[in-house]
C-alpha positions, 0 to 999 in steps of 0.5 A: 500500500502506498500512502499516495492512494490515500493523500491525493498528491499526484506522484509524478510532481511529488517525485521531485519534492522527494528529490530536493528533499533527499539533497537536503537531507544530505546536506542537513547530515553534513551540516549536523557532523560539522557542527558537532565539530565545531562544538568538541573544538571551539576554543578562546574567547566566546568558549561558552557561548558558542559551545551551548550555540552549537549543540543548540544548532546541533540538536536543531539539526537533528531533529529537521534530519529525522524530519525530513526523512520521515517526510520523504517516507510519507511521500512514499521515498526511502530516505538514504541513510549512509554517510558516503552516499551523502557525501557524493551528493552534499553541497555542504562539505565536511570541515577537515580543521575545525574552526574557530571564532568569527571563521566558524560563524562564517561557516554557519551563516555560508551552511544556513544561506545553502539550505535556506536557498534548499528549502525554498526551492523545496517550498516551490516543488511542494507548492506545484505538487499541492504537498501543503505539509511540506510547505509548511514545514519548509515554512517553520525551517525558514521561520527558524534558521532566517532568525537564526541568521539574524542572530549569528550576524548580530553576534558576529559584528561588528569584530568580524565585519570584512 
């Protein structure tokens, strides 16, 4: 049984909203390894701010993760589970050093405009497909990681500005 027949979502225009949900989950995993990185590692002045920021950003992340894969299953997709499948296809890219200071905020801003720019081309595809759950749920990302985004700038500036 395909949870299709029960939705009424057309599975031609549905596909493509699996397809962009898929590369998001890719990236969000990356994302996810690479802030843990950044919370073992960071060092220096804003130590404990930042290590309590990014196991909130983390968490966060975990949790759009779990998701976004459950939405590509309601959509009758299989979510990819390894990590070098992700790999292959993430625009994010794994951090070798582990950053710090204003560089690792920088990081994280440069992650969030990727995967805001993901999910809402995410939010268009599930717009044409008539999916209303995924957009709102592009919609609650955006809502979060645009505010997220305000903050890290405001964090950051101006002893970061270039």
């Amino acid at each position: 049984m395909k949870t299709l027949n029960f939705t009424g979502l057309n599975s031609e225009l549905t596909l493509n909203v699996v397809n962009a949900l898929a590369q998001l989950l890719a990236d969000f995993q990356i994302h996810y390894t690479n802030l843990r990185n950044l919370h073992w590692n960071v060092r220096g002045h804003g130590f404990f701010i930042m290590h309590e920021k990014y196991e909130e950003l983390y968490d966060d992340a975990a949790a759009k993760i779990d998701e976004v894969a459950e939405r590509i299953l309601q959509l009758d997709g299989t979510p990819e589970s390894r990590f070098s499948a992700y790999l292959k296809v993430a625009k994010v890219q794994e951090l070798d050093v582990p950053e710090t200071g204003c560089n690792a905020v920088e990081y994280v801003l440069d992650t969030l405009k990727t995967l805001i720019a993901q999910e809402r081309e995410v939010l268009r595809l599930a717009a044409d497909a008539g999916d209303e759950v995924t957009v709102a749920l592009m919609s609650d990302y955006l809502k979060e990681q645009e505010k997220t985004v305000w903050m890290l700038i405001a964090f950051n500036s101006p002893k970061c500005a270039k």
